[in-house]
C-alpha positions in Angstrom: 27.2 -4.6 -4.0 31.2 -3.4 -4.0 29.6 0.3 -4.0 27.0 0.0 -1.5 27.2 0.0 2.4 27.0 -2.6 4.7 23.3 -3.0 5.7 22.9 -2.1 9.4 23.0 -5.3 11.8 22.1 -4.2 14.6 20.7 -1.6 16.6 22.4 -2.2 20.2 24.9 -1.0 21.9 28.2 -3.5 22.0 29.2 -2.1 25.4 26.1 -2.0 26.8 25.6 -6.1 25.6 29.0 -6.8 27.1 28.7 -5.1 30.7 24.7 -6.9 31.1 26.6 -10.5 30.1 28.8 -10.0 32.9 26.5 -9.6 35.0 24.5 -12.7 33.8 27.7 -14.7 33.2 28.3 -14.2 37.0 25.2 -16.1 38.0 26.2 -18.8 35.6 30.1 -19.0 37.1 30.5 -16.7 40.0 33.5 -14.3 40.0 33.6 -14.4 36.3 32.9 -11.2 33.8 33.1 -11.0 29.9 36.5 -9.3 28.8 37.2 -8.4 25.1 34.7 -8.3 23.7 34.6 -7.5 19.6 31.8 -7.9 17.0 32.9 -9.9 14.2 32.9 -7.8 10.8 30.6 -11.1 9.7 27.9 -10.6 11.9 25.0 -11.0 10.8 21.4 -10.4 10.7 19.4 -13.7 11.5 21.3 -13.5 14.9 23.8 -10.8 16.4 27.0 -12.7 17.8 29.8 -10.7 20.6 33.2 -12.9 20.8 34.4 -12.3 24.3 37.2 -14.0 26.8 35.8 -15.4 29.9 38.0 -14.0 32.9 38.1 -16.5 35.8 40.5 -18.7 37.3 38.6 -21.8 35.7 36.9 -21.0 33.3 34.7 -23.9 31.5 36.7 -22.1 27.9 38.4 -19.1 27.3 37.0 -18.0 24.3 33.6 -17.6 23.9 31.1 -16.5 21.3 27.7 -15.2 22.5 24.6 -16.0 19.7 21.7 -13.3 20.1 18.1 -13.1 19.0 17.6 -10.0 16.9 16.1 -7.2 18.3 12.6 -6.9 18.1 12.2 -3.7 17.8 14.7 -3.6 14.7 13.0 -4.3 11.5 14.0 -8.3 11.8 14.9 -10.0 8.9 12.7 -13.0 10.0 9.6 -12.6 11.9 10.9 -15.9 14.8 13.9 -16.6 16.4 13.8 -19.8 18.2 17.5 -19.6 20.3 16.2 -23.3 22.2 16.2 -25.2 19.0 19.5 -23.7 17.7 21.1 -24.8 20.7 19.1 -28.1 21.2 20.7 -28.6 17.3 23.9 -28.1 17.6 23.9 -30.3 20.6 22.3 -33.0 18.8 24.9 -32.9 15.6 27.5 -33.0 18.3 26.2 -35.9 20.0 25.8 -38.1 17.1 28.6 -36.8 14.3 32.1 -35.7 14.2 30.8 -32.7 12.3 32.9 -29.9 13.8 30.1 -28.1 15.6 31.1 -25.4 18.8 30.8 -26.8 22.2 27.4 -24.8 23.7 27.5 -24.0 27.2 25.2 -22.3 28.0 21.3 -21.8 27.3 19.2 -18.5 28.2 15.7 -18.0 27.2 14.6 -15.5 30.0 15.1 -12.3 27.5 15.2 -9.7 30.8 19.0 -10.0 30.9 20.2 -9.2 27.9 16.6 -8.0 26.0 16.2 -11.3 24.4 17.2 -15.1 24.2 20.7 -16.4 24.0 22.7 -19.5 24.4 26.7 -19.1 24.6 28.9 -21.5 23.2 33.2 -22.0 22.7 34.9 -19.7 19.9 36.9 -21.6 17.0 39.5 -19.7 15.6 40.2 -19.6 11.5 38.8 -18.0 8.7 35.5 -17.9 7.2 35.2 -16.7 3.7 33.5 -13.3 3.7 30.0 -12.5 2.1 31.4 -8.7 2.0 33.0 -8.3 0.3 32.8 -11.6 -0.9 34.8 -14.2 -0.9 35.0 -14.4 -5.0 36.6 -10.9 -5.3 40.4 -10.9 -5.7 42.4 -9.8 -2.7 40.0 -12.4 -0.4 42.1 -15.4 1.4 40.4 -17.9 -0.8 40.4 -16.1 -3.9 44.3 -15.8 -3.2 44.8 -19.4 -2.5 45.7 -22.1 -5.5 43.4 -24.5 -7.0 44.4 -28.0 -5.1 43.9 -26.0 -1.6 40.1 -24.7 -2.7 40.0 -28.0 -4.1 40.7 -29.9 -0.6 38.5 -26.7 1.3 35.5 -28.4 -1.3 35.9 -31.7 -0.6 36.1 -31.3 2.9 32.8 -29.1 3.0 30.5 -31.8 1.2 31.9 -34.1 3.1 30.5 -32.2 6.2 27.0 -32.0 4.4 27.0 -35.8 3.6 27.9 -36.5 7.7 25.4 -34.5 9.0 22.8 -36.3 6.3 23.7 -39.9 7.4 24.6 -39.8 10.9 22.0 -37.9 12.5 19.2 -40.0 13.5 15.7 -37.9 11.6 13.6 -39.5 14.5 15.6 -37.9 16.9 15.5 -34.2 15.2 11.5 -34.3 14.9 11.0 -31.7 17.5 12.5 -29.4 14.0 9.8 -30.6 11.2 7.6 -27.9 10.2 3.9 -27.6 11.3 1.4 -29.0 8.5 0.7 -32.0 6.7 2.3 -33.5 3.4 5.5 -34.5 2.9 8.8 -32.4 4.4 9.5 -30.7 1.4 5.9 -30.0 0.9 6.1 -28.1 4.5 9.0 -26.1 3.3 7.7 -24.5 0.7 4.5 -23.9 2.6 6.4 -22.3 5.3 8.5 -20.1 2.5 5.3 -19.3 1.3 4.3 -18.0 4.4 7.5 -16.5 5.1 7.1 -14.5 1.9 3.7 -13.2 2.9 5.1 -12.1 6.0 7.7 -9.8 3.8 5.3 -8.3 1.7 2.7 -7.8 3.7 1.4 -3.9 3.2 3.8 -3.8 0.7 3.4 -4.5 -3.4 4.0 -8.1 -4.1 7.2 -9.4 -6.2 6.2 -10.5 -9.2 9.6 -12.6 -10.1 9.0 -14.4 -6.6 5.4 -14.9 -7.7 6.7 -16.1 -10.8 8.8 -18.5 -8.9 6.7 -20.0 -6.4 4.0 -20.8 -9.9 7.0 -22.8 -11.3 7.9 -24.3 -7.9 4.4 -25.2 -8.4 4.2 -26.4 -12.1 7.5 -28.2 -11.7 7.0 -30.8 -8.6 9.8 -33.3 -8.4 7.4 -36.6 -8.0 10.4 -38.6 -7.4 11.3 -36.8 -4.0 7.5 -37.4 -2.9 6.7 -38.5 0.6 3.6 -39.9 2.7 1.3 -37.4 3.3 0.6 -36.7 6.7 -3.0 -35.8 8.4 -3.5 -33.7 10.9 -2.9 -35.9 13.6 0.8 -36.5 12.7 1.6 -33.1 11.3 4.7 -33.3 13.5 5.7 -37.0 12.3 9.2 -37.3 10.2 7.5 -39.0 7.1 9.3 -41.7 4.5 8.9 -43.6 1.5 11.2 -45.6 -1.2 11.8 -43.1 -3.2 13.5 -41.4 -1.1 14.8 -40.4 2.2 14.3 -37.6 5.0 17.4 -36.5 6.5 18.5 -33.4 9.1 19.3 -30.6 6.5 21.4 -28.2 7.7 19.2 -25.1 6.7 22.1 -22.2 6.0 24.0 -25.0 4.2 26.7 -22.7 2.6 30.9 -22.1 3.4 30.2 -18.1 4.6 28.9 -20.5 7.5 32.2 -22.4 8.6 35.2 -21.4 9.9 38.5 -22.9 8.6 41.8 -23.9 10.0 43.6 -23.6 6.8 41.1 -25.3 4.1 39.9 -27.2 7.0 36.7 -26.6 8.3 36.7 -26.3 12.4 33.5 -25.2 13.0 30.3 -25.3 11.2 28.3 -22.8 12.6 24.3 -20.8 11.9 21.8 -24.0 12.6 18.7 -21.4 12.6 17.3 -23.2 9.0 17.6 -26.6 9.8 14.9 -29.2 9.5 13.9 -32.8 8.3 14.1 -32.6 4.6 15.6 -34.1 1.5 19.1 -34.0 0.9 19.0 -31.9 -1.9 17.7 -28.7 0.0 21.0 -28.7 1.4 23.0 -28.9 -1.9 20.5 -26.8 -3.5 21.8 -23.8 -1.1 25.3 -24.7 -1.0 25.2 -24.9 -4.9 23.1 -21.8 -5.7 24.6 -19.5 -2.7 28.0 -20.3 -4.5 26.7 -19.0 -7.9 25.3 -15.7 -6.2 28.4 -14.7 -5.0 30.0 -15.8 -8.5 27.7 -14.1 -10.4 28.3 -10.7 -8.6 32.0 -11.3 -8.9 31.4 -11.4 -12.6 29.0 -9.3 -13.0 31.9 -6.4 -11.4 34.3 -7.6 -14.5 36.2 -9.9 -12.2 36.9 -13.7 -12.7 35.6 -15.1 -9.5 36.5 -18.9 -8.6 34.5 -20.2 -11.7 36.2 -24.0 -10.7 34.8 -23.7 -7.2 31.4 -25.5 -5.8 30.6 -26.3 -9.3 27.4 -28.4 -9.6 28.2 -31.0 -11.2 31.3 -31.2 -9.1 28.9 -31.3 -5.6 26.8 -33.6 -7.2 29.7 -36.2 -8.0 31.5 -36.0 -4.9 28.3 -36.3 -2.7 27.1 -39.3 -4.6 30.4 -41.2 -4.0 30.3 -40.2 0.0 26.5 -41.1 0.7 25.7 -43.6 -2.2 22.4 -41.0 -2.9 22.6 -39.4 -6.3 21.3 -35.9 -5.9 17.6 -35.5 -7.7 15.7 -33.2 -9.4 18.8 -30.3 -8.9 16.9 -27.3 -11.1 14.4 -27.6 -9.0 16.6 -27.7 -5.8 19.2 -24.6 -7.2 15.7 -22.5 -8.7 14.6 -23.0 -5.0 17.2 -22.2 -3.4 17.7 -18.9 -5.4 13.4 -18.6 -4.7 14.0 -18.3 -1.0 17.3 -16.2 -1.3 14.8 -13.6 -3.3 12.8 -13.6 -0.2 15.2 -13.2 2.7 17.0 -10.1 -0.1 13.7 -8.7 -0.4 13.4 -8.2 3.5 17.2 -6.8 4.0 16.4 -4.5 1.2 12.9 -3.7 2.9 15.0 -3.2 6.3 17.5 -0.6 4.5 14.6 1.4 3.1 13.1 1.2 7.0 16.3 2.6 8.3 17.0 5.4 5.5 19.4 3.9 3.7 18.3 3.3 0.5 14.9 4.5 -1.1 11.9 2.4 -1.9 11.9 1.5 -6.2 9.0 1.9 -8.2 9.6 -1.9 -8.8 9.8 -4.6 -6.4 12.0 -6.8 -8.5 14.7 -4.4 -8.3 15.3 -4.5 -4.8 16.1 -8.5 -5.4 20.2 -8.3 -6.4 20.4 -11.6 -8.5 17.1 -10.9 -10.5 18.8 -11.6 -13.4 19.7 -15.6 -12.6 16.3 -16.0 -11.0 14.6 -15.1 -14.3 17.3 -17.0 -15.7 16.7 -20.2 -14.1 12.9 -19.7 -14.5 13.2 -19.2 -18.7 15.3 -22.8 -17.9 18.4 -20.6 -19.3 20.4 -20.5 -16.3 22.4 -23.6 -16.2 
């Protein structure tokens, strides 16, 4: 990964972006115009973000960050990109938490004026820990700082998981479940399934992510079963005992916050969230940790071994919610499952733009191959 260029992000023009906003953002708040504009060296490739100043004598906020649908046309990533229910998200996590989630202003699903959907929303300004190159290799800002403050920087991020768990309302967030019937998880891996299938299609199949969907399979967590819905309430937010449905932030990871200092300001990328159980959450935040570990030592550096560690997550959610985290190999595996996917397509989407050639083996395109064997052998953890 340290040896390899950035993947391309994007295929339009920044100038071009920031001269058709003004003349949208003028409809919106007449004698205004985007100024500044920059695209963040994080930007990524679910969505393509432009910070900008609005210039007006009033303006609602200053600083603004614009949230794009990916081009169509540019080999997306995922095959939907639904900019209503981000925004209708974040509004409903701000309504109902003290979640540090960005003030949206303003929603646009009419793609003429800038080639596709967008919704605009107030900048924070901090730090967010880079993915490259990542935030585990020395000379990043958290790889510089000292235990206690990556120590506070983890407590504060579960806590942000365990508020956004127990203070949204599920009933409120159905308009998110997945279509289908059976319990939320159930839907999940359905719609990975299906997501995977899109990837792949008139292309050779992965074997390791075939090998990982049969154990997702063989290795059903009966304790986080829920009623099973018919067709009639395939929408419906189902329940039982055993366990509870709860708004999952989807992208549940720290490349996905920014920080004031070890604090997080703003918790940002709601593109993945549904109803599920808790632990699809810290099965992401847990596992997307250990990726960017793993690559720090597999490039004969340290990393932050003491950071996000499992059973550290675990512990500290468990004392916040009262819920102690179940099934968790089945949770992390997952989690790693559907990161094979979503590198399978970027690595699909560098051979479609010429840079990188197509492997005899599929399997190689996926970068932590190694764990996800790993975790499927069981000798991972």
């Amino acid at each position: 990964m340290s040896g390899a260029p950035r993947p391309r992000i994007t295929t339009r023009d920044p100038g071009e972006t920031t001269r058709r906003l003004s003349g949208w953002l003028a409809t919106r708040l007449p004698g205004s115009q985007a100024v500044a504009a920059t695209v963040p060296a994080s930007n990524g490739m679910s969505s393509e973000t432009l910070l900008f100043d609005i210039d007006h004598p009033r303006p609602p906020v200053r600083s603004c960050a614009l949230r794009l649908a990916a081009d169509p046309a540019a080999y997306t990533v995922f095959p939907t990109y639904d900019m209503a229910r981000q925004y209708r998200t974040m509004r409903l996590v701000a309504e109902h938490t003290d979640v540090p989630v960005p003030r949206v202003l303003w929603l646009e699903e009419d793609p003429a004026p800038l080639g596709a959907p967008f919704f605009v929303m107030e900048r924070a300004e901090g730090r967010v820990p880079p993915d490259v190159m990542p935030y585990t290799y020395e000379g990043s800002w958290l790889h510089a700082a000292t235990d206690a403050e990556r120590a506070d920087l983890e407590a504060a991020t579960v806590s942000v998981l365990a508020r956004i768990h127990d203070q949204v309302p599920v009933a409120d967030a159905e308009f998110l479940a997945l279509p289908g019937s059976g319990s939320a998880l159930r839907r999940h891996v359905a719609a990975q399934r299906a997501y995977y299938a899109w990837v792949v299609e008139g292309r050779e199949p992965s074997p390791l992510i075939e090998r990982g969907f049969a154990w997702i399979a063989d290795h059903w967590p009966s304790d986080t079963e829920r009623a099973v819905g018919t067709d009639s309430t395939a929408g419906a937010v189902g329940t039982d005992s055993t366990d509870d449905t709860v708004l999952t932030w989807g992208d549940a990871r720290i490349g996905n916050i920014v920080y004031d200092g070890f604090r997080p300001v703003a918790v940002l990328d709601w593109e993945m969230a549904v109803p599920g159980p808790r632990e699809l959450d810290l099965g992401w935040m847990i596992y997307l940790h250990r990726f960017f570990q793993d690559l720090a030592e597999s490039g004969g550096q340290g990393g932050l071994p003491g950071l996000l560690r499992r059973d550290h997550v675990e512990e500290r959610y468990a004392r916040l919610t009262g819920h102690t985290p179940r099934a968790m190999d089945f949770h992390t595996l997952y989690a790693a499952l559907r990161h094979a996917v979503v590198m399978l397509r970027v690595a699909y989407r560098r051979i479609h733009f010429g840079e990188m050639s197509a492997p005899a083996d599929p399997d190689a395109l996926i970068m932590h191959r190694a764990a996800l064997e790993a975790m499927i052998e069981g000798r991972y953890w």
